[in-house]
C-alpha beads as a LAMMPS data file, in Angstrom:
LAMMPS data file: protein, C-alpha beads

88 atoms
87 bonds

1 atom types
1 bond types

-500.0 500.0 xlo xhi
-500.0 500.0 ylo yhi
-500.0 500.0 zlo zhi

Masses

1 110.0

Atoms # bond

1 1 1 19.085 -4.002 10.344
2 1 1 15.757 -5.890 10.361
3 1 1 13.388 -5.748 8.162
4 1 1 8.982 -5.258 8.795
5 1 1 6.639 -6.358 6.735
6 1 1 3.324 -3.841 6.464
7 1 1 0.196 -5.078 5.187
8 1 1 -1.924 -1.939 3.699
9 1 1 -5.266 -1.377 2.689
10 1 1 -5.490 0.774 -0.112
11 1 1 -8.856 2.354 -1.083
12 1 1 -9.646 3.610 -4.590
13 1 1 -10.450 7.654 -5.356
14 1 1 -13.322 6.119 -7.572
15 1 1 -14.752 2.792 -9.135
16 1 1 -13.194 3.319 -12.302
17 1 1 -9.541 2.586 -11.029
18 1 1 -8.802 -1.104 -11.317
19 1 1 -6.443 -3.058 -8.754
20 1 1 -3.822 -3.180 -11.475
21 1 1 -3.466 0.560 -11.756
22 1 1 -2.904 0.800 -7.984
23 1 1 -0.491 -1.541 -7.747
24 1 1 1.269 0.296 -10.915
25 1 1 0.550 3.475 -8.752
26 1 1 1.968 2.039 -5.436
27 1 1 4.982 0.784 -6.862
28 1 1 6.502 3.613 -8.098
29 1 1 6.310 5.937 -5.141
30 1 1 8.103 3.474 -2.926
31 1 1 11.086 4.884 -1.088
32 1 1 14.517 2.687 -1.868
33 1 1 14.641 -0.185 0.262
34 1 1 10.847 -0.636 0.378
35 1 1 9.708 -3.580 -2.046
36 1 1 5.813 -4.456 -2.945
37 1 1 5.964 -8.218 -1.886
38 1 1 2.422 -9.292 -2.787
39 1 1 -0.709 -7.404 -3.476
40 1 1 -4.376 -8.791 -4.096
41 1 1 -7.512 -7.496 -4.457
42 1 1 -9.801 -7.117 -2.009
43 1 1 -13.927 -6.683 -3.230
44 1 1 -15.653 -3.654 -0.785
45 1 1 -19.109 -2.964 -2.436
46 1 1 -21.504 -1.445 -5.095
47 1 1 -18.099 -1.938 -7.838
48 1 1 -15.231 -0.924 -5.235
49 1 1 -12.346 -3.123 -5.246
50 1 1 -9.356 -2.505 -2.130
51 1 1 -6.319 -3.756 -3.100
52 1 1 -4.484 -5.538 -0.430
53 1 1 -0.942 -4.446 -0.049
54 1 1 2.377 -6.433 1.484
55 1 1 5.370 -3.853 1.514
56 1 1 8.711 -4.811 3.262
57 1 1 10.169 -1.986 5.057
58 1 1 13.363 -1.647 5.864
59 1 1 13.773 -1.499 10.320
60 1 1 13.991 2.353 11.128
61 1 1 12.400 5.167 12.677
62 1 1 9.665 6.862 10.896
63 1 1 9.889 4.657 7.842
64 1 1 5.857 3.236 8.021
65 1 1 4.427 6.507 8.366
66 1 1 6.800 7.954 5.644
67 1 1 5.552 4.868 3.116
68 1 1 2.043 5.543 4.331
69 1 1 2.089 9.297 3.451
70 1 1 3.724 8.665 -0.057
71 1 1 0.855 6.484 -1.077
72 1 1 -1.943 8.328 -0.014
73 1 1 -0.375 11.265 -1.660
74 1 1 -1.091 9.057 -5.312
75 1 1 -3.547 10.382 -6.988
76 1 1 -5.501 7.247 -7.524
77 1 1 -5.771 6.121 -4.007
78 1 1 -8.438 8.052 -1.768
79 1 1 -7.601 6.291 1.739
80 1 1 -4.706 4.079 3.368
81 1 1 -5.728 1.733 6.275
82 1 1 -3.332 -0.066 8.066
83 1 1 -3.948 -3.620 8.370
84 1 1 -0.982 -5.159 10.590
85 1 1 2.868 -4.324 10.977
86 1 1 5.006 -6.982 12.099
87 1 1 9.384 -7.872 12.006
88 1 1 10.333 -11.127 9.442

Bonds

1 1 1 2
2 1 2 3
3 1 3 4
4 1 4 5
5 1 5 6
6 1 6 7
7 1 7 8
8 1 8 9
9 1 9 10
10 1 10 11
11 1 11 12
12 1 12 13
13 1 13 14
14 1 14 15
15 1 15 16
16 1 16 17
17 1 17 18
18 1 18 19
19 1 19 20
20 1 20 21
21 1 21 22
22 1 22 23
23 1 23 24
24 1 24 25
25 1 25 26
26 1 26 27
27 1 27 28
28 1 28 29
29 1 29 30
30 1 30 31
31 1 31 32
32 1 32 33
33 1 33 34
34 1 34 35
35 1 35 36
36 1 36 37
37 1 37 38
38 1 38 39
39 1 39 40
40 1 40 41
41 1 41 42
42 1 42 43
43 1 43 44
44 1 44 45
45 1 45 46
46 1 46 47
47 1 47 48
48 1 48 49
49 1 49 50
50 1 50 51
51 1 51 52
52 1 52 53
53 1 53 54
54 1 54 55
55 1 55 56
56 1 56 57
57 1 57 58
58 1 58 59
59 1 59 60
60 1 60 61
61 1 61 62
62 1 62 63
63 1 63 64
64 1 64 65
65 1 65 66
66 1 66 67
67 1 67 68
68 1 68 69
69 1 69 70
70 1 70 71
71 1 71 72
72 1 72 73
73 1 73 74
74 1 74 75
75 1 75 76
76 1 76 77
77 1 77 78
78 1 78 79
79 1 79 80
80 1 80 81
81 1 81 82
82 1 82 83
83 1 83 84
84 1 84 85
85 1 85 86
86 1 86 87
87 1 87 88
């Protein structure tokens, strides 16, 4: 089975969360076989910093929107844009 690399945008719930925390955050609500590969942050405005997200998926059906879902359910993350999806 392949494997697809997703590229996330993950938006803050509020200025005081740091990029740290949400990489903290993302990582441990990753399904098994899903692996945070990089992560940087990413400056919006007025104090609001994105953080960039690289997550390697394992190839099957339903598996992006089910990582997608988990991490906007975090508490500390108010929005999840997808960037780009692509097979390595």
């Amino acid at each position: 089975m392949g494997k697809v690399l997703m590229i996330l945008r993950i938006m803050p719930s509020s200025v005081e969360i740091k990029p740290e925390q949400l990489k903290e955050d993302v990582e441990k609500v990753l399904p098994e076989g899903c692996r945070l590969v990089n992560a940087r942050p990413f400056p919006i405005a007025f104090g609001i910093v994105a953080l960039d997200t690289y997550i390697e998926v394992p190839e099957e059906e339903g598996i992006s929107e089910k990582v997608q879902n988990m991490i906007k359910n975090v508490e500390s993350v108010s929005e999840v844009q997808v960037m780009t999806v692509t097979r390595v």
